[in-house]
N, C-alpha and C positions, 0 to 999 in steps of 0.2 A: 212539126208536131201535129198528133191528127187523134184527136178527142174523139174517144171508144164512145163512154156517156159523159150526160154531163146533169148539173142539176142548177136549177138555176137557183138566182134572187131572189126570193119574194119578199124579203125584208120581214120575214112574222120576226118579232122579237130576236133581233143582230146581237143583242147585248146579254139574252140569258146565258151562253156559253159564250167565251173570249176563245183564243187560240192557248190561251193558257189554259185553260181547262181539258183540252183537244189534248193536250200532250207535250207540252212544253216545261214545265220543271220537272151482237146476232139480234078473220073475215068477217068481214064487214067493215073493213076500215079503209081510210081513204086511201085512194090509188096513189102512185108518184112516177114519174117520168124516168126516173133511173133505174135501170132494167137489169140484167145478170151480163155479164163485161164477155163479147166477143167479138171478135176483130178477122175477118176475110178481105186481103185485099185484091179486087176485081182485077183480071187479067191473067193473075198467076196463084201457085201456091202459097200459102205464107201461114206462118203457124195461126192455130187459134188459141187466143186466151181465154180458156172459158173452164173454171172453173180448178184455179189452180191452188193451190194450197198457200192462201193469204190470212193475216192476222186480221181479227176484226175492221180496224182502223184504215185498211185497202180493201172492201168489200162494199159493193153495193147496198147491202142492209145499212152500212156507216151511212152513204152516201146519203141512203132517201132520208135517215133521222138529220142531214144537216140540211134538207128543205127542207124539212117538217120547221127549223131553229130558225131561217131564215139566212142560211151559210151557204157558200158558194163552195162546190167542189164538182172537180172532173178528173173523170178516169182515162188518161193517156198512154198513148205508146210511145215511149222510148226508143229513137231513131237514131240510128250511124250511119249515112253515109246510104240512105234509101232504106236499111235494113230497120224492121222491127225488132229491139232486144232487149226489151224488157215494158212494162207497167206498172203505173203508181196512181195511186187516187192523191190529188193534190187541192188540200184546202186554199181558197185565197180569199182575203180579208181586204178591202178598199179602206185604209187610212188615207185616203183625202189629199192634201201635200204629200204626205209624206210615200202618198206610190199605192201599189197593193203588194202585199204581203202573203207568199205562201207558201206551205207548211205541204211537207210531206212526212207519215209519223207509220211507223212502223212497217217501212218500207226500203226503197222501191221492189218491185219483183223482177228479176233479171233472166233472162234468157240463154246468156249466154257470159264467160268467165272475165273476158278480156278487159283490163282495167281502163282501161286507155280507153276503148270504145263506149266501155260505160262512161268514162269520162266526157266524151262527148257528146253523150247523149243527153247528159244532165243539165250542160252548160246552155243546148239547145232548149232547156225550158225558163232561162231566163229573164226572157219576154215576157211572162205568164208571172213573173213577180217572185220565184221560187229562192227564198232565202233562208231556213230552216229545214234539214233531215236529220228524222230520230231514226236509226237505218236498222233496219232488222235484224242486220247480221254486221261483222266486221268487214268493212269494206276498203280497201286501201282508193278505189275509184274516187272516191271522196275529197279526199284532200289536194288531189291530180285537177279535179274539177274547180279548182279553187277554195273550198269550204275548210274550215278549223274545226277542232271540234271544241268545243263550251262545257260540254259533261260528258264524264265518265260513266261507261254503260250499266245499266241495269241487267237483272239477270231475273227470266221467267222460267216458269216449271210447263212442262207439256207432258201431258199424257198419252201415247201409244193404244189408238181402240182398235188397230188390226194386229195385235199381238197375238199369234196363231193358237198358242198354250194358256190363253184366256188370260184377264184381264188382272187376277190374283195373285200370278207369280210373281210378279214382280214389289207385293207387299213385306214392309217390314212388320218384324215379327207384334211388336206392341200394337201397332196400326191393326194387323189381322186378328190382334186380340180383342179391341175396338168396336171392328166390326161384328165377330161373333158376339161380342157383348149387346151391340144393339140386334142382331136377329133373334136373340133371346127373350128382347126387350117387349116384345106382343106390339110394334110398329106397323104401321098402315102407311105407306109410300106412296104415293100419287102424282104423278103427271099430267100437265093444261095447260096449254097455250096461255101465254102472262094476259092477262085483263088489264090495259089501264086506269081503269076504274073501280074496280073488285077487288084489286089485289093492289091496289096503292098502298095499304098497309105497311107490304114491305120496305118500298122506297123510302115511308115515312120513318120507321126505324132504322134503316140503314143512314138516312141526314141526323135522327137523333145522334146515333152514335158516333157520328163523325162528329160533331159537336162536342157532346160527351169526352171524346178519346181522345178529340184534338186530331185529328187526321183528314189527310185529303183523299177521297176513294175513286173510284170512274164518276164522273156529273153523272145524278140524278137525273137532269132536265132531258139527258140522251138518250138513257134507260125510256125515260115515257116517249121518247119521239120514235125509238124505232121500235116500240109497241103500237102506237098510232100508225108509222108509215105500214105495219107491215106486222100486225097479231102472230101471224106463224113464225116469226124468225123470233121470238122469245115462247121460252117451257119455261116453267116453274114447276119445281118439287119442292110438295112438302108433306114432312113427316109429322104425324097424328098418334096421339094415345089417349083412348076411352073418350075418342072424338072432340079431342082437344087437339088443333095444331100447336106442335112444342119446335118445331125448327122450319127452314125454308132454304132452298137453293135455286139462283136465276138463271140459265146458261141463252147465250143467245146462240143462233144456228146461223151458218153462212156457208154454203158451199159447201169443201171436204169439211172444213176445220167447227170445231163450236168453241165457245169462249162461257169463262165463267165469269159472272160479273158482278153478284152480289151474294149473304147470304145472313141469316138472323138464325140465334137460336137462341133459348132461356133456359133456365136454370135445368127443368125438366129436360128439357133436349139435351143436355152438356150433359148430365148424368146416366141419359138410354145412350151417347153415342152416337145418336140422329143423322149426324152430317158422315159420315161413316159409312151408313146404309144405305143414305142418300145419294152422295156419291158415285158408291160402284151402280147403285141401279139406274143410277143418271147415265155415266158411262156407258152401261150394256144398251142401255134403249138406244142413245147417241148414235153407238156401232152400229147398231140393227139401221139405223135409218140412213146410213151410206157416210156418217162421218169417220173421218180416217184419225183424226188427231184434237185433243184437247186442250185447250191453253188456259191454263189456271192463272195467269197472272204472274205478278211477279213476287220475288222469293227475297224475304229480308231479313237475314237472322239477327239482326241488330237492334232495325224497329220493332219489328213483329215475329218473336223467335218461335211460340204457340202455333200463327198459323207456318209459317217455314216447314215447320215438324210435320206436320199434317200434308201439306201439298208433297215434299218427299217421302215422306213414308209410305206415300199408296203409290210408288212407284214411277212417279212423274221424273221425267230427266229434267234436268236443269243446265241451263247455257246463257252467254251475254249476248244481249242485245249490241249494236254497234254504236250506241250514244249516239249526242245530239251534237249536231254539225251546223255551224253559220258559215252563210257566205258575204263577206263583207267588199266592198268596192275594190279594198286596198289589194285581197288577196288575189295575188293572177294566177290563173291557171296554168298549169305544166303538163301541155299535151304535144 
C-alpha cells in the first residue's frame, strides 16, 4: 500500500464529527498538508491520478476539512500484484481496544475492470483497519473481497456541465417554466467564495431546519472546516430582491466535479423561483471554470418528493450508488 497524501492527527475536537456523520447511515486561511492527489512512480511509467472525476467524500478538499476536525485520513493507491489500480481516500478512526476503524465513503476509484484484482487490492488495505465501503458504484469486487453488504444503495442526481447544446435542454417543461418565472422576477444572482464568518447565517439555518424537519443533512461542522482549510473550494449564491437576500445555494468545488451541499430559501424566494435561477447560473459559472459534472445529492421520492422533482427536472441523471459494505472477521474472502 503506498499513501499518495495523507493528513494527519491533530486531535482539534475527534468527537465533533463521528464516522457516522462521514457517511455511514468542495484566502487567507490556514494552509493544510493535503495537497491535490498525484501519484508517479520513479523508474518507470505509471498512470497519474490527478485529477479524476471523484465524489466529494474522495477529494482532497474532504481530506484537509477532516484535519481541520481532527480526523485521520489518507489517500492511497490500490495495488495488485506491483500494479497501481485504482484510489481511495480512507477515513480511520483509533477505538482504542477495539483496533482503528476505517471508512471508505463514496468510493473507491478504479483503474481498471477486473474483479478479482480489485479484490485484491482491497484486502491489501486491511492493515490500515479498512472495515466499512459506501462504493460508488455497484461493484461485485466487494463481496469477493470478503465484505457483505448492510444497506441497500442510495441513488443521486448529477448534472452534465459539458453538455455541447447547453445546459437547458435537458429541462422539464414545469421546471423551464420556473425558471422563466424567476428571470421575470427583477433577481440579482451573485457569486463569493463562502466566508466562514459572514455567511455563517446560512449554516445556521440549514441546523435550524434539520431540527425543525427532523432530518439529517451533510454535518454542518464540515461545511465550516472545508471553508477554513480552503475559502476557494466553497461559492455561495445568493439571490436578492430590492436588496433583500430571499434565497441561497452552497456548492463546494474539487477537481472536475462540484457538489451541492446546502441551500435556504423563504417564503419570497419560493414564490420568484430563486433556486431555479440560481441554479442554472451556478451551473454555467461551474462549466466556465473547468468543472465537467455536478452532483446534487441524493434523490428520495419518499422522504423528500419536493426536492426529487426539482433535482430531476433540471435535467440531472439519476443512478445508485453501490451501498454500504462491512467487512467482518467471519467473512472469507473468495479470490
Amino acid at each position: 500500500m503506498r499513501v499518495l497524501t495523507e493528513v494527519g492527527l491533530d486531535r482539534i475536537g475527534i468527537d465533533q464529527v463521528g464516522l457516522g456523520e462521514m457517511g455511514l447511515g468542495e484566502t487567507g486561511m490556514a494552509e493544510t498538508a493535503f495537497s491535490e492527489t498525484k501519484y508517479v512512480e520513479a523508474g518507470r511509467a505509471q498512470r497519474v491520478l490527478a485529477q479524476p472525476m471523484l465524489a466529494l467524500q474522495q477529494s482532497p478538499v474532504f481530506g484537509a476539512a477532516l484535519t481541520r476536525l481532527g480526523l485521520s485520513g489518507q489517500i492511497v493507491a490500490l495495488e495488485d500484484r506491483g500494479n497501481v489500480v485504482g484510489q481511495a481516500l480512507v477515513m480511520v478512526r483509533n477505538l482504542g481496544p477495539l483496533g482503528r476503524l476505517g471508512l471508505i465513503s463514496r468510493g473507491p476509484h478504479w483503474l481498471i475492470e477486473d474483479p478479482r484484482a480489485r479484490a485484491r487490492a482491497l484486502r491489501a488495505l486491511s492493515p490500515m483497519g479498512l472495515r466499512m465501503i459506501e462504493s460508488e458504484q455497484p461493484c461485485p469486487s466487494l463481496r469477493l473481497a470478503g465484505y457483505r453488504q448492510v444497506m441497500t444503495p442510495a441513488h443521486v442526481a448529477t448534472l452534465d456541465l459539458t453538455c455541447p447544446t447547453g445546459l437547458e435542454v435537458g429541462l422539464h417543461p414545469a421546471w423551464r417554466g420556473s425558471l422563466m418565472k424567476a428571470r421575470r422576477a427583477g433577481l440579482e444572482i451573485t457569486g463569493a467564495p463562502f466566508h466562514p464568518v459572514h455567511d455563517l447565517w446560512l449554516l445556521e439555518e440549514e441546523r435550524g431546519m434539520q431540527l425543525r424537519k427532523r432530518y439529517r443533512g451533510w454535518p454542518l461542522s464540515l461545511t465550516f472546516a472545508m471553508a477554513e482549510a480552503n475559502r476557494q473550494s466553497l461559492t455561495l449564491f445568493t439571490a436578492r430582491k430590492a436588496g433583500v437576500t430571499i434565497a441561497a445555494m452552497l456548492f463546494a468545488r474539487h477537481a472536475s466535479m462540484a457538489t451541492y451541499l446546502t441551500g435556504w430559501t423563504g417564503a419570497a424566494g419560493r414564490e420568484a423561483c430563486a433556486h431555479h435561477l440560481m441554479l442554472m447560473d451556478a451551473a454555467s459559472w461551474l462549466a466556465s471554470q473547468g468543472h465537467a459534472s455536478l452532483d446534487l445529492g441524493t434523490v428520495d421520492t419518499e422522504a423528500a418528493p419536493g426536492l426529487a422533482r426539482f433535482k430531476i427536472g433540471c435535467g440531472a441523471k439519476v443512478r445508485p450508488l453501490g451501498g454500504s459494505w462491512l467487512r467482518l472477521p467471519f467473512c472469507a474472502a473468495r479470490l
